[in-house]
N, C-alpha and C positions, 0 to 999 in steps of 0.2 A: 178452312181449306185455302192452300195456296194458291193467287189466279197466275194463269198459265193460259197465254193466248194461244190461238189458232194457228201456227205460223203458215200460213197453206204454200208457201211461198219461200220459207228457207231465209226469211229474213237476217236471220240471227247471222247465219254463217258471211254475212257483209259488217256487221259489225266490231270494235275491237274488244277483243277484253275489257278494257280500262271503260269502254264506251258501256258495256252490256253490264258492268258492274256495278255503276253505277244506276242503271237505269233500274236492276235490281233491288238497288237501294234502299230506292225513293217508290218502288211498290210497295219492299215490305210495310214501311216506314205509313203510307198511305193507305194499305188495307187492317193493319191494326190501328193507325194514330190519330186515324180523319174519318174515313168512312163510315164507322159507329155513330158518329156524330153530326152528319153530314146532312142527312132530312129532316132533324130536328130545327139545327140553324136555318134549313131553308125555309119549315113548313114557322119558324118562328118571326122571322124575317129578325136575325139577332146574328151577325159575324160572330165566326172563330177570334178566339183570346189572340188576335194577330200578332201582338207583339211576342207572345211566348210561341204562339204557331213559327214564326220570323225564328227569335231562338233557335228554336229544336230542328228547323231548314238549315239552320248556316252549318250546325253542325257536321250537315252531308254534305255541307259542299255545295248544294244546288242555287243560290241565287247567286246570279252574274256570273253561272261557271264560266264563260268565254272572256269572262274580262282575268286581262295580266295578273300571273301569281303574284307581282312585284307590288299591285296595288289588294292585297289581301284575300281575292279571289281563289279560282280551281286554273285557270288557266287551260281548262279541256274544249274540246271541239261544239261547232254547232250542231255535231250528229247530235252529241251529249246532250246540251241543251235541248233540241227537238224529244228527245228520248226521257225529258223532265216532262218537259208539258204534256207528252202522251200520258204520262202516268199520273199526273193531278189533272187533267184533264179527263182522265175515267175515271176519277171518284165525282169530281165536280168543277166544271167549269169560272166558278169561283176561284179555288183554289190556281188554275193555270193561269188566271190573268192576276193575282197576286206575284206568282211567282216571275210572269212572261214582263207585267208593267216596271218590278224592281231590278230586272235584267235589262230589256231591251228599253224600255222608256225611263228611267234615272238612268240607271250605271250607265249604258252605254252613251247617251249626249255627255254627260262627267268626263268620263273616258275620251270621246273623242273632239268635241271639242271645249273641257275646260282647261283650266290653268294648273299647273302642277300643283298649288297650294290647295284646290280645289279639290283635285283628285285624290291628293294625301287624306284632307280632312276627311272626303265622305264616303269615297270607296273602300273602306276596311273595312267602316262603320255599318254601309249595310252590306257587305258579302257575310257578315257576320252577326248579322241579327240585329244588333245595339239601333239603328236608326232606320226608320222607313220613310220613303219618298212615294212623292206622284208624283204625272204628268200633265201639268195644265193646257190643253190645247182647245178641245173642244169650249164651244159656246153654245149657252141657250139659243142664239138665232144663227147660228152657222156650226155645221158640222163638216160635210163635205167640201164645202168651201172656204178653204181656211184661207185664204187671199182675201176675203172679205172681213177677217176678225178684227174686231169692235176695242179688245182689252187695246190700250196703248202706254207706253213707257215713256217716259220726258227726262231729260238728263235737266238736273239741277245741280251745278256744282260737283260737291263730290257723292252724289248720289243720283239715282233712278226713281222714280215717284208713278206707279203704276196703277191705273183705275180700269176696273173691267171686271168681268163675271167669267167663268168657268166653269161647266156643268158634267152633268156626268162622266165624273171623275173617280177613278180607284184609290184604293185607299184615302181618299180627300179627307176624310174626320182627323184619322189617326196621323196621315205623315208628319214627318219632321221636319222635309224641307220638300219644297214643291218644284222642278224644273217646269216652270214657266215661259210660252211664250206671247208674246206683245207686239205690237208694232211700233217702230221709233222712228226718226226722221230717216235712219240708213236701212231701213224695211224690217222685216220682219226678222228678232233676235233671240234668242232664250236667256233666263234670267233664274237667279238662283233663292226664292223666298221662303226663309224658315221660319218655323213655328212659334206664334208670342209677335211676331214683327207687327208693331203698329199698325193698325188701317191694312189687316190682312187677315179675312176670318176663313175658317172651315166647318163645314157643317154635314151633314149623318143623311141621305134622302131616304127617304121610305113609302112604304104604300110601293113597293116595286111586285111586279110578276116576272121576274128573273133575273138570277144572279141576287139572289135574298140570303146566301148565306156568306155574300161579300160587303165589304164598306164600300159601295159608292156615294158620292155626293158633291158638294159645290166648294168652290172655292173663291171668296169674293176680295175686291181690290179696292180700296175706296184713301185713294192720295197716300197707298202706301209706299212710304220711304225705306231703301235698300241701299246698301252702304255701293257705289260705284262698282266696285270690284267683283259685284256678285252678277256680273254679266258671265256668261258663257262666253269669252273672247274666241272662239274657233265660227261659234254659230252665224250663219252667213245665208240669210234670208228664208223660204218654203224649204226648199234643198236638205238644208238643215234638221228641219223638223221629219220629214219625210222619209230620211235616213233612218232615223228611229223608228218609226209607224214599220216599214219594210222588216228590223229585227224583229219587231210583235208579230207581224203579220206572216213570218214564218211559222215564230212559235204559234200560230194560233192553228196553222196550218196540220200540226202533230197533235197542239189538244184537242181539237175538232174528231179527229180522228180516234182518238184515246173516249170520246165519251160515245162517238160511233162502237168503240168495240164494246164496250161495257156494255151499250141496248143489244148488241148484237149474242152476248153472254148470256145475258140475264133471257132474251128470246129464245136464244136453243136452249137451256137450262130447261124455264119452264114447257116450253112444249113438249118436251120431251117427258115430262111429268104429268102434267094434265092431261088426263082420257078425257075421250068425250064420244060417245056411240060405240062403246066396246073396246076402243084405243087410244094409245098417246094419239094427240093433236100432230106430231111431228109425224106421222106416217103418212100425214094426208097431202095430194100431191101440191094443192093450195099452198098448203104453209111452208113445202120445204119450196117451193118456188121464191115465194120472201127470203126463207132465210138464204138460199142460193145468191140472192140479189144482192142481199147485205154484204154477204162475205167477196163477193165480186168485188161492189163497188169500193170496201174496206181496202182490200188487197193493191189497187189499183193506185188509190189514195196514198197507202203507205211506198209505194214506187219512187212518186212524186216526190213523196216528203223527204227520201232517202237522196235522189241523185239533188235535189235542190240542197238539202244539208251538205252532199260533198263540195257543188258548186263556191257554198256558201265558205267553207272551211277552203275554199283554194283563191277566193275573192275575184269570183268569176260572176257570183249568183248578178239577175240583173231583175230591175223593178216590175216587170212585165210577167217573170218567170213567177218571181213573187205571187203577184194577184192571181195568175194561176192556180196555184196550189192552194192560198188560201179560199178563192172562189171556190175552188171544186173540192174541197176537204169539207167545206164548213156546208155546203148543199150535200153532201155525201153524209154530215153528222145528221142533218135535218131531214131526211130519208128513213135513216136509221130511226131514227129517236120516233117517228110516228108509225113507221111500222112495226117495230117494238111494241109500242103502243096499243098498236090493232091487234096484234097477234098475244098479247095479255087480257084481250075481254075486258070487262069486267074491272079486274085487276090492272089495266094498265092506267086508270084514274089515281092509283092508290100511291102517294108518300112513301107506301112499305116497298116499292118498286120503283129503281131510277126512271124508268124512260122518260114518265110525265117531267121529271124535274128537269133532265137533260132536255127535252123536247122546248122547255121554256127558257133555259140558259142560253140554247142554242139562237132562239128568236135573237136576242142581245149582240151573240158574238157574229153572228148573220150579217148585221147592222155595223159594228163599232169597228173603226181601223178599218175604214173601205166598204162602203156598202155594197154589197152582191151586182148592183147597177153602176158602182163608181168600177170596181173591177172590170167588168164588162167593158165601160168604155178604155180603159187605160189600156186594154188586152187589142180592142177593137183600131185604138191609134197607132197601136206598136207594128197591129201588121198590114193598116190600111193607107198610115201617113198620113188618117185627119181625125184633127182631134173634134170633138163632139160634148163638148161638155157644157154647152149652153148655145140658145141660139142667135144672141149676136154678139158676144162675149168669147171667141173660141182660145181660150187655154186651157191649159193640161197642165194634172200634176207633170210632177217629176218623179 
């Protein structure tokens, strides 16, 4: 059966065609081509055939839709893209930070600040499945504080010689080229490391309790050498990187929300099936109070997501507005996900039922791209004019 959300709100009729159609898509496309498979890779802890997953995406169109048709892309709106991640986003949050890190963390630094030779070579390549990238930012001893990252970059001649560690990283095993950043004498830069480059490994992490049916893992630096040209010449210190974090962190904003609706499906589904003392469970005023709450706080969330994607598509959106939505989306999925949870008994421990799975992806995306307390303060600077991010260190992102 075909899924068909709730729209309690009339959402659709804000939408365009060309927006809705494809978001159509990429369900169909998700509840026959991924979903069947989808708790097995998890309860397996074994990724989807990525590369032929990558494939059979480009096909629709869905990674980098926002980047220029001119560079191989769809060239569609950020509604469009938010309205990707909703729907890989309700099957599995895996799946939307595949889709959200080859969008908003490759293509988009590519795009905006590489070189036109840059852009040629690699954005066809992955709007079109042929190459996958990551994002190297994160460090084993620095996350949130990426002003203090450890990896650094040396200019030798006509090349870059980069030594440093990189941790929980998407797609890390599999990419082909890594946008990387470093710190170098002129601060903090991105840099462009493909796959085979000397003194440049990638490796598979495991033993994870969430996001198990994605490739996360490391990416290490040890005196590797990068031909000069493979800087990001636009990239121009934190600023830089942060610009990207901000496009994930939209899209995180709409998959958050997409695996919100799924627990919130799968909860009135079955309660509405399961008697218990002579009736469905959904008759009782308990549970429809839950599920009231669900569809509340869902409805509310997708507001957000909606006037922030017009923002975003009129290059108005600003980084504060960001942290908003994706704070309050991704507390809105983790809501969902355990009251699901409750209101499954029994069953809601069970593999054969998202919530448990969503409810452990969600811990992840809770964390990564801003943690729930990093948001707080940047929301708390915006409207208080101090920032708070340490106590005698006081900076702030950007």
């Amino acid at each position: 059966m075909a899924f068909k959300w709730l729209d309690y709100y009339d959402l659709d009729e804000l939408f365009s065609e060309e927006e809705k159609h494809s978001r159509n898509l990429v369900r169909e496309f998700m509840e026959k081509e991924m979903k069947p498979y989808i708790a097995d890779a998890f309860h397996q802890e074994k990724p989807l055939a990525i590369r032929e997953m990558a494939h059979r995406m480009a096909g629709l169109g869905i990674i980098g839709p926002f980047i220029p048709r001119e560079y191989g892309a769809a060239g569609a709106s950020y509604i469009t893209f938010g309205l990707i991640c909703q729907e890989t986003g309700r099957v599995d949050s895996a799946l939307r930070s595949f889709i959200a890190v080859e969008s908003a963390l490759v293509m988009y630094p590519i795009w905006q600040f590489g070189s036109e030779e840059q852009k040629r070579k690699w954005l066809p390549s992955i709007a079109k499945g042929k190459a996958i990238g990551c994002f190297g930012l994160t460090e084993p001893n620095h996350g949130s504080d990426i002003a203090s990252m450890e990896t650094v970059a040396t200019k030798d001649g006509d090349e870059w010689i980069i030594n440093g560690t990189k941790q929980w990283i998407s797609e890390a095993s599999v990419a082909d080229v890594a946008v990387v950043w470093a710190r170098t004498g002129e601060g903090i830069r991105g840099f462009l490391v493909e796959r085979g480059t000397e003194g440049f490994s990638q490796s598979f992490q495991s033993r994870k309790g969430s996001m198990r049916a994605g490739d996360v893992g490391e990416l290490g630096f040890l005196d590797c050498r990068i031909p000069v040209d493979n800087i990001l010449p636009g990239s121009d210190g934190i600023k830089s990187a942060f610009s990207c974090l901000n496009v994930g962190r939209y899209g995180i904003s709409w998959g958050a929300l997409g695996a919100a609706m799924d627990c919130f499906e799968t909860a009135l589904d079955h309660t509405k099936e399961r008697k218990q003392f002579g009736a469905p469970i959904a008759s009782y005023q308990l549970v429809q109070e839950k599920l009231v709450t669900m569809l509340m706080e869902i409805t509310k969330g997708q507001l957000l997501s909606y006037r922030l994607g017009r923002l975003m598509d009129e290059g108005k959106a600003k980084p504060p507005q960001i942290s908003l939505a994706k704070k309050n989306n991704v507390a809105v999925a983790r809501r969902c996900a355990m009251t699901a949870r409750e209101l499954l008994g029994a069953n809601g421990i069970s593999l054969d039922y998202s919530p448990i799975r969503h409810m452990a992806n969600i811990e992840s995306v809770y964390t990564y791209e801003g943690t729930d307390d990093i948001h707080t303060l940047i929301l708390g600077y915006d409207i208080t004019g101090f920032p708070a991010f340490g106590s005698t260190k006081k900076t702030a992102p950007s």
